[in-house]
N, C-alpha and C positions, 0 to 999 in steps of 0.2 A: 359315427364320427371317425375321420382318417385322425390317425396318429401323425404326429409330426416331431423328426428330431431335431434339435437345436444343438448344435456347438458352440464351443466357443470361435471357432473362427468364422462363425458367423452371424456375431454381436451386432452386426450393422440392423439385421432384421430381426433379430430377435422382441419379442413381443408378447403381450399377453392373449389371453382368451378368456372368455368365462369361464369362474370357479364353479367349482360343485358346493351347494349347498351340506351341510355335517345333514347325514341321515340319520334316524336314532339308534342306537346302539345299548347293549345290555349294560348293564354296569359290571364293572369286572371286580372278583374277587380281591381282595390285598394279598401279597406276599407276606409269607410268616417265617419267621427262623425261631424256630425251640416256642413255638409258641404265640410269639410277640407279634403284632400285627409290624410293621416297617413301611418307610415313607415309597411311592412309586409314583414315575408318572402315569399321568389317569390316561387312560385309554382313547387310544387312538378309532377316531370315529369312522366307522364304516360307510363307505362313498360307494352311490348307487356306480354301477360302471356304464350306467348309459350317460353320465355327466361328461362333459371335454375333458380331456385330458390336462390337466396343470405342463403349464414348460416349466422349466427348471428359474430361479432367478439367476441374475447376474450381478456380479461384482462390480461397480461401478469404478473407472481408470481414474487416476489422482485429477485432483480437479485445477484447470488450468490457470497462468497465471491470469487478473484483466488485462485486456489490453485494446488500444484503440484500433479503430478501422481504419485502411490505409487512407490517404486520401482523395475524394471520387466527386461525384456530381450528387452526392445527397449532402455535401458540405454547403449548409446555407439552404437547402431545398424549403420549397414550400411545398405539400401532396395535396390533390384534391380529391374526393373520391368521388365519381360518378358511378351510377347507376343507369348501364346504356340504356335499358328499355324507359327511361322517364326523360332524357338530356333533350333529344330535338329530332324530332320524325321527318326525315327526307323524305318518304315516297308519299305518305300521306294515310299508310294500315292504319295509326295510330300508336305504333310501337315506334319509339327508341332506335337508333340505328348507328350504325360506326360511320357511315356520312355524316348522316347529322353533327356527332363529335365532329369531323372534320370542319364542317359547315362555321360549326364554333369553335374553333382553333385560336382565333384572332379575340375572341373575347378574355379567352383565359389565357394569351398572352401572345403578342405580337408578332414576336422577332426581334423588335426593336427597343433596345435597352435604353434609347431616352424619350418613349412614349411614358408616360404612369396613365392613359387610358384603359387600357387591357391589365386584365384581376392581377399578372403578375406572376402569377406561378409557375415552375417548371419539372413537376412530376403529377402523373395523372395515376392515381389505383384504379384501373376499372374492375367493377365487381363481377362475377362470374361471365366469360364472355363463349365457354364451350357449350353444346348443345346439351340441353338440360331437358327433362321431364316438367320442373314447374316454372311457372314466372318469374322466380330470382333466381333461379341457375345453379341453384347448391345443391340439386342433386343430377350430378354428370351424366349422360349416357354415351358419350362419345366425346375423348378428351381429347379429341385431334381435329376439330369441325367444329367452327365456330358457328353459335346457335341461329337458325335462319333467319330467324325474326329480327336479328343483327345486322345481319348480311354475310357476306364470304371469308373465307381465308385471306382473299386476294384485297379484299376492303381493308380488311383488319392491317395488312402488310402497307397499303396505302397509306393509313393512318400515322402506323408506328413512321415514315419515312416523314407523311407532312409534321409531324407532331416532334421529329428530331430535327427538321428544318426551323423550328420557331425556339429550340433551346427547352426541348419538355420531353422527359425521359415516360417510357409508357411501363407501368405495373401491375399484372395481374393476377386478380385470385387464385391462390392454386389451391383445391379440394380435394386432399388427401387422404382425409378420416375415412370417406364414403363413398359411395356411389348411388345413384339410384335402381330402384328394385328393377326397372325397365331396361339397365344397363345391358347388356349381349352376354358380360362375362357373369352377373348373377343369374339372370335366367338362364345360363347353361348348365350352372352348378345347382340350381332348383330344381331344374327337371330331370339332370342328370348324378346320381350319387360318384359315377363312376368319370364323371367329367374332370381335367386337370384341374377347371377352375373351381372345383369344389372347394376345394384349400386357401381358395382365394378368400373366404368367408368363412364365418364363427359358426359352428354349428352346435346344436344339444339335440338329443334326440327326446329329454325331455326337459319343460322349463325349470332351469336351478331356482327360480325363484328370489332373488335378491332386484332388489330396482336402482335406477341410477341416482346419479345425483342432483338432478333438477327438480327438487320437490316430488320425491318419489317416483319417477315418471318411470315408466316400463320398458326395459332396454333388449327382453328377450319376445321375440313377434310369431305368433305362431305360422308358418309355413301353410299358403297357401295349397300348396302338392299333395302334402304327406303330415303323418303327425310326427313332426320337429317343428326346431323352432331354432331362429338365426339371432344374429346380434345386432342390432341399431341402437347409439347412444342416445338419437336425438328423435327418431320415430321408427316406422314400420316401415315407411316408403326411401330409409336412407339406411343399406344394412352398411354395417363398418367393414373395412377392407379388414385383412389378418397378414399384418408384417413380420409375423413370425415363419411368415414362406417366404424365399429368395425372392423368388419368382414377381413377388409384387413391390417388392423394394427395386427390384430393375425395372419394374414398369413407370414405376415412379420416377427413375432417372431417365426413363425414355422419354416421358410428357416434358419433365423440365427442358430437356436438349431439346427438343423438338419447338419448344413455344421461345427459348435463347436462339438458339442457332436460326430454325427454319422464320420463325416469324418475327424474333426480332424485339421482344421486349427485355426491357433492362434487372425488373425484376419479380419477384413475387411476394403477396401476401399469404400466408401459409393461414389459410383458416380452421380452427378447432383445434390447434396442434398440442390441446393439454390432455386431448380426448386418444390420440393417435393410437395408444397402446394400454390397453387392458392388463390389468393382473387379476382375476376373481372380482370381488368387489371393488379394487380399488380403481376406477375409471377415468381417473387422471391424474397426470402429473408424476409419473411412474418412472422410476430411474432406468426402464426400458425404453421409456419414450426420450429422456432425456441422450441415451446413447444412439438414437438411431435416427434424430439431430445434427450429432455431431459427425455420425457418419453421411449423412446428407452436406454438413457443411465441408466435409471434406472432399466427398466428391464433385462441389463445384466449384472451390478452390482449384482443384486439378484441373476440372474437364471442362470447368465455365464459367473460368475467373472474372471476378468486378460484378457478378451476377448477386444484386442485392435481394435480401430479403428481411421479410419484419413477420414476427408471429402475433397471433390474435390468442392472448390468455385471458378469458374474460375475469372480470374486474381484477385484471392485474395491480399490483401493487409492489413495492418493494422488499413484502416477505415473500411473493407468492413469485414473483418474476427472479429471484435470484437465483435459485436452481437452477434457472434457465442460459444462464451468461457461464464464462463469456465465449466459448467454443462452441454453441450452438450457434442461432442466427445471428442477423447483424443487429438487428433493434425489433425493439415488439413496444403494443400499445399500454400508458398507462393509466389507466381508468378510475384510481383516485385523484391525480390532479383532476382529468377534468370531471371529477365529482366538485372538488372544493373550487374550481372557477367558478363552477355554476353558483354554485352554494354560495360563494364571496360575492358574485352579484345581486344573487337572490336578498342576502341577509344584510350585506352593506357591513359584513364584520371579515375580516383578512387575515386572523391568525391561523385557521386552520389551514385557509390557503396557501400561507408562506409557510407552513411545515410540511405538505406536502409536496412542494417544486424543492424544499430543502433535503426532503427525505429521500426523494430521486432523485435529487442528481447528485447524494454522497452515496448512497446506497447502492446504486446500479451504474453502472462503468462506463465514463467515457465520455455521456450524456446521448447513450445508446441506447435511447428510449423516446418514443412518440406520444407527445401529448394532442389530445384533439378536446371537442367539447361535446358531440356526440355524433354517433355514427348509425349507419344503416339499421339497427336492431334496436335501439332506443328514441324514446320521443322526442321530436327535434328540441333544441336549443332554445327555439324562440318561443315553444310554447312550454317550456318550463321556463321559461322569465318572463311568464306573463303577457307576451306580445310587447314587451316593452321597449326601444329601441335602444334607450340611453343604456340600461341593464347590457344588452347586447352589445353594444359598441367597448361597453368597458370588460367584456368577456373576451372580442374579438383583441383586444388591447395586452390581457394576460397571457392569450394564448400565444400570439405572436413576439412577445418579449421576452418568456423565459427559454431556456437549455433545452436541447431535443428537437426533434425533426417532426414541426407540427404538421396536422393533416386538419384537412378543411372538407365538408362533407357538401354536396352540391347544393345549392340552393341557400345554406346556410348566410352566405356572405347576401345578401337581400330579405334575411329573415323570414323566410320561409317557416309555415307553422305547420305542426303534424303530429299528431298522438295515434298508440295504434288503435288497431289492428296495423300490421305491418305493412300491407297496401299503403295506410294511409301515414305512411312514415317514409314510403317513397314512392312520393306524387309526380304527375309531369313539372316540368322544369320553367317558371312562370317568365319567360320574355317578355311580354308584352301587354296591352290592356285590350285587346282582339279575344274572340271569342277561341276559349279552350287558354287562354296565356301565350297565344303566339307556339304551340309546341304544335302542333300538329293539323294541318291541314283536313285530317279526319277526323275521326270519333276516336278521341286515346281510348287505350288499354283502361284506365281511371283515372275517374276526373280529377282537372287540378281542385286545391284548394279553394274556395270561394272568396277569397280578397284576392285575387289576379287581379283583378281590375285596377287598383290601388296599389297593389305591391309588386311589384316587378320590375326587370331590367332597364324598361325605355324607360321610367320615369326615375326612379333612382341613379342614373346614366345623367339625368339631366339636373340632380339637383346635389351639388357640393356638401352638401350636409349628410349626405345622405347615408345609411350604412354601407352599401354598396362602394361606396367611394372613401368610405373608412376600410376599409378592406383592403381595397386600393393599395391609397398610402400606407398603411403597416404591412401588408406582403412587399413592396417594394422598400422598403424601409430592413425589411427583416433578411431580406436576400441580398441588401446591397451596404450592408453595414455588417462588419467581420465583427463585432460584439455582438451583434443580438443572434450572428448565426451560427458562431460556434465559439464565442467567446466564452469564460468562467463565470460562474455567478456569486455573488457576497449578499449577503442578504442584510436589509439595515432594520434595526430599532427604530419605529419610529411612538410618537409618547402619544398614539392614538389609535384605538381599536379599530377605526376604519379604514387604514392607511397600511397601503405596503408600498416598500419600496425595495429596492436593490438595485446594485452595479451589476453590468457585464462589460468585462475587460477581453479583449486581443489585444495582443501588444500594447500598441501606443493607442489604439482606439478604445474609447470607453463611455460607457452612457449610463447616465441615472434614471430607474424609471420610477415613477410614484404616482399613484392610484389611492383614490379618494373613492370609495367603494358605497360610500353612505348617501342617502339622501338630504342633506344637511351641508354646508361647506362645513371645509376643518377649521377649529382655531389654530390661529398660532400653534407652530410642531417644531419638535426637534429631530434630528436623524445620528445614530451611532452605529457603530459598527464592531464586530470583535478585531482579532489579530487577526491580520490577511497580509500579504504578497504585494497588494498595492502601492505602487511610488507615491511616495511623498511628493508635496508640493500644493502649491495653491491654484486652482482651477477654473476656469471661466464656464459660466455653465449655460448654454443657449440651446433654445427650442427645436426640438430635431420635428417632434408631434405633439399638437396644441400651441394653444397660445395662454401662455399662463396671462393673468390681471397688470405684473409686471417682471422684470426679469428680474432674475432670484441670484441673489447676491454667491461669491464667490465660496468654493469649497475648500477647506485646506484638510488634506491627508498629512498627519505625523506620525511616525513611528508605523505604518499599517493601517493604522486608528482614524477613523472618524470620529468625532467627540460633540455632539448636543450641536450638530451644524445645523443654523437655525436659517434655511433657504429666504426667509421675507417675505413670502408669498402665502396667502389663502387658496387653498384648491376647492374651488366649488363642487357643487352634488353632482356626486356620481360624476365623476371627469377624472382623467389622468392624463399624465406627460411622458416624453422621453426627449430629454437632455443630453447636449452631449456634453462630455466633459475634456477639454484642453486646456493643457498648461500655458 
């Protein structure tokens, strides 16, 4: 194992490594004076020296004030996330391609700001798009060459150009944690001890023996070469980089400049980044990782200003993402709301879901956090709600109404179903009721799901009811109305376990939204509210989405307060509104 020194002046990479497991050691005498046995600390345990070397910790700098992001084109955004190998096969391999995207540009959003045909959106995540070892791309072997089966650099550049032309900003994966074992720079440090890029990776010569933390899973791989054995948090075939060498912390600034500058996307998804930095056992969330974050967000503030980013902490939450603000990235996802949307449509009960859109968005700064309903790693949406569409529509309702910069996962807006295995969680992309779903002119990669026939774009395209065209209207709704897209939120009382409601205010623009989550209509409800900021006055309150039974009598704000404002209206099973409200 090469030894590596750390400074302080250069906390940007500083990082962890594997600890050494306590080897056994004798038990040590006590110290005696005149007899008396006397208190001592107990002995320091003898560490094999073929274990890593420990780096020193670091003091973490005062922690900053919050503060908002300037403001950009993720004000108001909607993200979509695709998964190029499943969206739309041009050539006909069966794979995915950055034409294909292109092909479907116009689907997911025009150009044209007074169609509501096209989904609406104007930010695309795509998921791994450099040349990878397996099928979804998370493990790298060349971060500069977009993966073939994609197509070129020069496609990809085409893309970001047609896809700035319709008003849609492009973002992609950045995989930092790891690489793949087939990478250039690990197999030079496998076979060679004496190679620079030895250092570039964790080494033991033998295994410490401690496991991670995904259900014990085994984080130290024995070395095909020789008997040692490297570090991978997530498998054998993904060893983790070691930021505690310069040298990979500038290569890391090299990819970013290279995929901003040369190719032209707006931003990146930084994935695993709770994993980034090792201390011994502790495998995430390490106040090493947190500083070399902020050194990451410092140098694209300098060198690649406006250059957004969101980080992936899985099942983020408001204890577990607050460490993380607010001088690291710009937003990351939060994965208890969209626990409890699901769960509010699942159960048809709303309180846990209105405590958590309440606990982010006071908890975490700004409203500098992305709520989604589920993503690439989790079972789609629509088959945890059963296949059900109504379920669905009043999910796609919560997600687009509340605080945060939502993200939409492909396929999801037409209800797409998928359970894993992971394959089958991202299936080809179903167009049409043609044989394969209209994706692919060959044999895909994997089959689509078996309701293509019945589910998909052409026929949801054609029918107003449809979820697809719920979608629609709430991303156009949500992007073109400054309350839902970066308005404040007030959460109301209402005197019914199925029901949520709350205000979002910008300025003079303000909208009520209220979700009937139950299968049952409501009775008769009242709505209140605590002390808020709100102007006073009495308000006219008309259908911005839905059509309530009749129009719901006027609201009057005094003091702040809303007080047992009794709207007049029944809200049927499972349905909700957004209101606007004008004085």
């Amino acid at each position: 194992m090469h030894r590596i020194i750390v400074t302080l002046l250069t906390i940007s990479v500083l990082v962890a490594c594997g600890a050494p497991a306590a080897g056994p050691t004798a038990p040590a005498a006590s110290p005696t004076v005149a007899g008396t046995p006397t208190n001592s600390r107990p002995p320091t345990p003898t560490r094999d020296p073929r274990l890593p070397t420990l780096p020193p910790r670091i003091t973490p700098g005062p922690t900053a004030t919050p503060f908002p992001l300037e403001a950009g084109w993720w004000d108001g955004a909607v993200c979509y996330e695709i998964f190029v190998r499943s969206f739309y096969d041009s050539d006909g391999d069966g794979n995915g391609d950055l034409n294909g995207i292109i092909a479907k540009l116009d689907y997911l959003n025009d150009g044209d700001p007074n169609t509501t045909t096209d989904l609406g959106i104007n930010c695309i995540w795509l998921m791994p798009v450099a040349e990878a070892a397996s099928y979804h791309g998370y493990d790298t072997i060349d971060y500069y060459t977009v993966e073939r089966d994609y197509g070129t650099n020069e496609d990809f550049k085409r893309l970001v150009a047609e896809a700035e032309r319709r008003g849609i900003k492009i973002i992609i994966d950045l995989v930092l944690n790891h690489t793949s074992t087939q990478h250039p720079w690990f197999q030079e440090a496998l076979r060679d001890p004496n190679s620079p890029y030895r250092d570039w990776y964790l080494w033991s010569a033998i295994d410490p023996g401690y496991r991670g933390p995904f259900g014990n899973n085994v984080v130290w791989h024995k070395s095909p070469i020789r008997d040692e054995y490297y570090y991978g948090v997530f498998w054998g075939g993904m060893p983790d980089l070691n930021y505690r060498n310069p040298a990979v912390t500038a290569e890391a600034y090299k990819i970013a400049r290279f995929w901003v500058e040369e190719m032209g996307v707006a931003g990146f998804r930084l994935d695993a980044i709770k994993h980034l930095i090792e201390y011994y056992t502790l495998q995430e969330d390490t106040v090493e990782t947190f500083e070399w974050l902020r050194e990451f967000r410092r140098f694209l503030d300098r060198e690649l200003p406006g250059t957004f980013t969101i980080g992936e902490v899985f099942n983020g939450n408001p204890r577990t993402l607050a460490p993380y603000y607010p001088d690291q990235l710009d937003y990351y996802f939060e994965f208890e709301v969209a626990n409890q949307i699901r769960g509010a449509a699942n159960t048809g009960l709303s309180r846990l879901f209105m405590q958590a859109v309440q606990d982010a968005y006071t908890k975490l700064p700004y409203q500098r956090w992305a709520p989604f309903l589920t993503n690439h790693d989790q079972n789609r949406v629509m088959s945890v709600l059963g296949d059900d569409v109504a379920k669905a529509k009043l999910a796609a309702l919560a997600l687009l109404t509340m605080p945060g910069l939502p993200f939409i996962y492909y396929g999801e807006e037409i209800g797409m179903l998928g359970v894993k295995p992971d394959e089958r969680i991202r299936t080809p992309m179903q167009w049409t009721k043609e044989e394969f779903g209209g994706f692919s002119a060959g044999i895909p990669w994997q089959q689509p799901q078996s309701d293509y026939p019945v589910k998909n774009v052409m026929l949801q395209d054609q029918d107003p009811e449809s979820l697809l065209n719920t979608y629609r209207q709430l991303i156009h709704l949500h992007v073109n109305t400054p309350a839902l897209a970066t308005g404040d939120f007030w959460p109301l009382t209402a005197n019914g376990a199925s029901v949520a409601a709350y205000i979002r205010r910008s300025g003079e623009d303000m909208v009520l939204v209220v979700i009937n989550f139950d299968k049952v209509p409501t009775p008769p409800f009242t709505l209140s509210s605590g002390e808020s900021d709100l102007p006073a006055g009495t308000y006219q309150v008309t259908a911005l989405f839905g059509t309530p039974p009749a129009p719901p009598v006027p609201l009057t704000i005094a003091d702040g307060r809303i007080v047992e404002y009794q709207p007049g209206i029944e809200i049927p099973a499972q349905t909700g509104y957004i209101f606007r409200l004008e004085r």
